[in-house]
Structures are given as C-alpha cells and as structure tokens.
C-alpha positions, 0 to 999 in steps of 0.5 A: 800357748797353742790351743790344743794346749789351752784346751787340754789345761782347761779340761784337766783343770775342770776335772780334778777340780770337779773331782775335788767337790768344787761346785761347777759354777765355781769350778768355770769361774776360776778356771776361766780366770786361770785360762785369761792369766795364764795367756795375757798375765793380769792385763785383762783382768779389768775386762772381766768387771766388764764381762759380768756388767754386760752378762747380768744388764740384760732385759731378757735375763730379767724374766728369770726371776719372774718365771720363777717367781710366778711358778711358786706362788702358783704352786702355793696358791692351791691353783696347781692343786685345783688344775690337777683335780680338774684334768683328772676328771678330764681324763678319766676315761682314757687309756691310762687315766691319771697317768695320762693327767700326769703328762698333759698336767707336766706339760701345761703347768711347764708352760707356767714353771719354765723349770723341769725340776719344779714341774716334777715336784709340783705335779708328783707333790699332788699325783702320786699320794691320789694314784697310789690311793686308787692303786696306780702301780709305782712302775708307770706313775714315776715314768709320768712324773719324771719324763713330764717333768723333763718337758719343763724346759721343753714346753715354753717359756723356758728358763734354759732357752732364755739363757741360751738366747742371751749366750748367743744372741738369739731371739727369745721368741724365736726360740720359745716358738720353735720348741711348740711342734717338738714339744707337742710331739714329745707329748704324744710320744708320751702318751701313746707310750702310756697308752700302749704300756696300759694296753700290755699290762692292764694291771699297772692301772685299776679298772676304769671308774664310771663315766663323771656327770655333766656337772662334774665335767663342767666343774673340772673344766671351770678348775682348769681355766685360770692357769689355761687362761695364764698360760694363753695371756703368756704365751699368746702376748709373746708370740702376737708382740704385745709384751716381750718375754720379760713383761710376759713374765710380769704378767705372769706374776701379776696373775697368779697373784691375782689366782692367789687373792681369789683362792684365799690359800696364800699364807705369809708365811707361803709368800715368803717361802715363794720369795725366798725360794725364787731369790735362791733359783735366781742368785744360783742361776746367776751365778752359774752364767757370769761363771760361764761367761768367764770361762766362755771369754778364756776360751775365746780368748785361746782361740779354742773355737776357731782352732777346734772348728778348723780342725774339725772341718779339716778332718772332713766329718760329715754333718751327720757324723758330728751331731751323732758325736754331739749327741752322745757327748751331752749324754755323758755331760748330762749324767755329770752336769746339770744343763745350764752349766752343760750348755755354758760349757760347751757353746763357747768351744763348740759354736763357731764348728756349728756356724761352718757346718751351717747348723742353725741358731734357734734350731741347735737351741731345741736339740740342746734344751732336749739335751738338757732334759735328758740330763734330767733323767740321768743318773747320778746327777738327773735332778728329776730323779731325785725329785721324785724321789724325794715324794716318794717315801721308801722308793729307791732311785734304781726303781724310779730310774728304770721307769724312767728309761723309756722316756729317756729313749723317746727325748733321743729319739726326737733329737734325731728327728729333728735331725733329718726333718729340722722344719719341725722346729724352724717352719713355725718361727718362719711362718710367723715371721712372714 
C-alpha cells in the first residue's frame, strides 16, 4: 500500500471514529494498530509491547506526575490563595488593578502548575468571586483568566514540552528555556492589552482604591514569597544543572509539602483529592502517548513522513508558505482536539518536512506549545473555556468566548513573530550553552 493511500485510510479512519464518540487517545491507538496490520499482517505486533516499554521507561516522562502533583497540593495548601492576596495589593494601582493580578498570578503560578486548565481553574477559583464583589465587569475579568491560563504551558516548566522533548528527542532544558522571552512577551502583550481596554472604558473596572501602607506592602510581598521562592529553586536548578527536570519536580513536591505543613490548611481528605486527582491527569496523559506513539509507528512504518516530505518539497513551497499552512492547520486541529493529542498526531507525518525545510527542533517545540494554547481558547473543545465557565455561574460560553478573542489574536500574533525573529526562543538556550 503506497502512502498517500495509507494516509488517506489513516485520516478516514480517525474521522468516523472520532465522529462515532470514540476518545482520541483510543481512536490513535487502534487505528495505528489497524495501520501496522494492514501493512506487515501480525509480524509486528510484538513490536508494539516494545513501543509502550520504551515510550513509558523515560526519566523525563517521570516529572509529570510530579508537576502535577505538586501543583494540587499548592492549590489545597491555601499558598495559591495567599500569593493571590498578596499581588492584589501589589497591583493595586496599576492601570486594571486585579486584572492585571490576574495575568502576573496565571503567569507565575503556570511556572508551578505546568497545566493551562489548572492555572485557569485555580486563579479564577480565587478571582472571580473578589472582582465581582469590588465590581470588576465579567467582559474583561474572563479575558484575564482564560488568556492567563492559556500561559500554562507557556511559562515553564511545561507538561506539553516535556512530552513533546520526549517524542522527538529534545532536551527538556532547551526547551523550558526557549519559551522565557515568548513568554514573557505574551505577558506584556497581555497587560498592555489590559491597560489600554481600561483606558477606553473606564468603567469595566471601579474607581482606584487608596494607595496600601507600607505595612500592608510588606505584608503582601512576605504572602508572595514561598511560591517566588519555589518557582526560583525549580526553575533556577534546571537552568544552573543542579537537578534535572525530573529531580526539579521532586523538589517542587517536596516544597510545597513543606508550604503545606507551615500553612496548616491541608486536610486528609484534601491530600487524597490532591493525589487522586494527580493519578488520573497522569494515567489520561499516559494513555494519550502510548497511543500515539502506536500511531506514530504505523505512519513511520507507511513511509508517511519521508513520502509527504518529498512531496512537499517537490512542490516548491516556500518555507514561509508552509508555516502559514501549519499554522491554521493546528487552528482547526485545536478547535477539535486538545494539545497533546494535536501535537502526538501530527509530529510523526510532519517531522521529516520540518527537518528539510531546516526548521529547528526546540524552535518548532515554542511555535507548537503556543498552538496548544490557542486550542485552549477554541471552541468547542478550548478546555480553558470551560474551565471558566464551570466558576462562573450563570455565564454563557459564547460571553466567555468573546472576551476570550483578543488574547486568542495575541498567541497568533507571537506565533508569526517568532516566525521572522526565531532568536526570541533559540538566543537564550545558545547563550547559556556558551
């Protein structure tokens, strides 16, 4: 069976399967394992025993749980809640006031979490009930929890990139660095988008309160430490070589236990929620990548990369010409798939036309986890929607789309600046290996 053929029963079979209500991770395994059979028959069937060995006995592939772990018992311990109070006073006279707290809390707390959705859920879980008491309009407070959350797997460390290393052999590091100078730039595109919308419509926000004391500052600053404190021992050991990604998140989970005991507002029964909640992130996630490492194998095994690859670069398309047709393919990927499984599906097929067209490893890596965070504020699938919504009582998922929009345009529009200025992800990582 030629390739294009293989690829034209791959994608037939994932769409009625998909349509059919099958789960995704479910739907790639078994049409990889229809793909393998229907080119070698059952002779490589024990290959796939060896598949799911090698895809799951990774070190790096350890931290997931970890990351995950440790941003639940943050979220239980009170230490989000208290970080939150803290930048609020912080911010308080700046243009926006807790909007703004909004973003720099998604921001820092997604250096913890490593998870987009659980960034949105915990920020919006504090937010949104004291910004509607102080009379925050719901036009512009759901913009700041959805778009912030969407830094999640922006900001590191990042579960997505921790995948996508592991998928094509790149290093964690490299990749947890190159997404500083993005993110931070997705952080001021953010706020002055916050800033400026203020300055239009004063009224989305109420009238500046007074200016805190000194005491009250300090205060704040002291609530703001622990988790600062936690996010420079993670980050800080990875980038210096202290600990690896992976003892990083152990050092995270050891912490944040630590948080937990000084707080005193762990419960048991939180404890087990916490742990409970992190087995299932980490069985679904797992679940997600032997799937798509199957599939990956049947489409390796159809010589469907090499053959698109060939194809692609017979037709003479210009490097820019396919990042643009990239581009809005994980648009429309995004509004049906969440982004693991986005990433898990197309990497494979996609790959070897990247490598030809000189595209870099760690570079492509950013452009994908921004993808990913598109797909987070897409319907019907954007999971940060829903999320929102799910705090936000009686809101309607077309409202919190709408205020969503904005920072929707913002991720595309860093996409394409990283496009013509690609140093803005790849200079940090070269600079710190030299």
């Amino acid at each position: 069976m030629s390739w294009p053929t293989s690829l034209i029963v791959y994608i037939a079979m994932l769409t009625v399967i998909i349509i059919a209500g099958v789960p995704m991770a479910a739907a790639m395994g078994f049409v990889g394992l229809v793909g393998i059979t229907l080119l070698s028959g059952t002779l490589l069937w024990p290959t796939i025993g060896d598949l799911v060995w090698n895809t799951t006995n990774s070190f790096t592939l350890v931290s997931i749980p970890l990351f995950v772990l440790m941003g639940e018992i943050i979220l239980r311990s009170g230490a989000a809640l208290r970080f939150y109070e803290g930048l609020s006073v912080l911010f308080n006279r700046v243009p926006g006031g807790l909007s703004q707290s909004n973003i720099m809390a998604c921001a820092l707390f997604s250096a913890i979490s490593g998870s987009s959705t659980a960034t949105a859920l915990t920020i919006g879980t504090v937010a949104l009930p004291e910004m509607r008491r102080r009379g925050y309009s719901d036009t512009l407070t759901f913009g700041t929890l959805t778009g912030g959350g969407a830094l999640g797997n922006l900001i590191p460390p990042s579960i997505f990139l921790l995948v996508y290393g592991a998928v094509v052999q790149a290093s964690a590091i490299d990749l947890f660095v190159a997404t500083i100078i993005p993110g931070a730039i997705a952080v001021l595109m953010f706020m002055a988008y916050v800033t400026i919308r203020v300055w239009l419509d004063p009224t989305l926000v109420p009238p500046r309160l007074p200016s805190h004391s000194g005491r009250e500052i300090l205060v704040a600053i002291a609530k703001c430490m622990p988790l600062s404190g936690l996010i420079v021992a993670i980050i800080g050991g990875m980038y210096f070589g202290v600990v690896t990604p992976t003892e990083a998140a152990a050092l995270g989970c050891l912490l944040s236990f630590a948080f937990a005991l000084a707080y005193r507002e762990l419960t048991r029964s939180a404890l087990w929620t916490a742990c409970v909640n992190s087995i299932a992130v980490t069985c679904v996630i797992s679940i997600i990548i032997i799937n798509g490492q199957i599939l990956g194998f049947a489409v390796t095994q159809a010589g469907i990369g090499r053959g698109l690859s060939r194809a692609l670069v017979e037709l003479g398309l210009s490097p820019f010409a396919f990042f643009v047709f990239l581009f809005f393919l994980y648009v429309a990927l995004g509004a049906m798939l969440e982004g693991i499984s986005m990433m898990l599906l197309t990497v494979p097929v996609i790959y070897p036309t990247l490598k030809a067209m000189g595209f870099d490893d760690v570079w492509f890596g950013v452009i994908l986890v921004i993808q990913a965070e598109l797909a987070q504020l897409s319907p019907p699938i954007g999971l940060n929607l829903f999320a929102v919504q799910s705090i936000a009582g009686d809101a309607s998922l077309a409202e919190i789309t709408r205020a969503s929009v904005p920072y929707a345009l913002m991720l595309s529009a860093l996409c394409f600046l990283l496009y013509f200025w690609p140093e803005l992800a790849l200079w940090l990582p070269r600079t710190m290996k030299s």
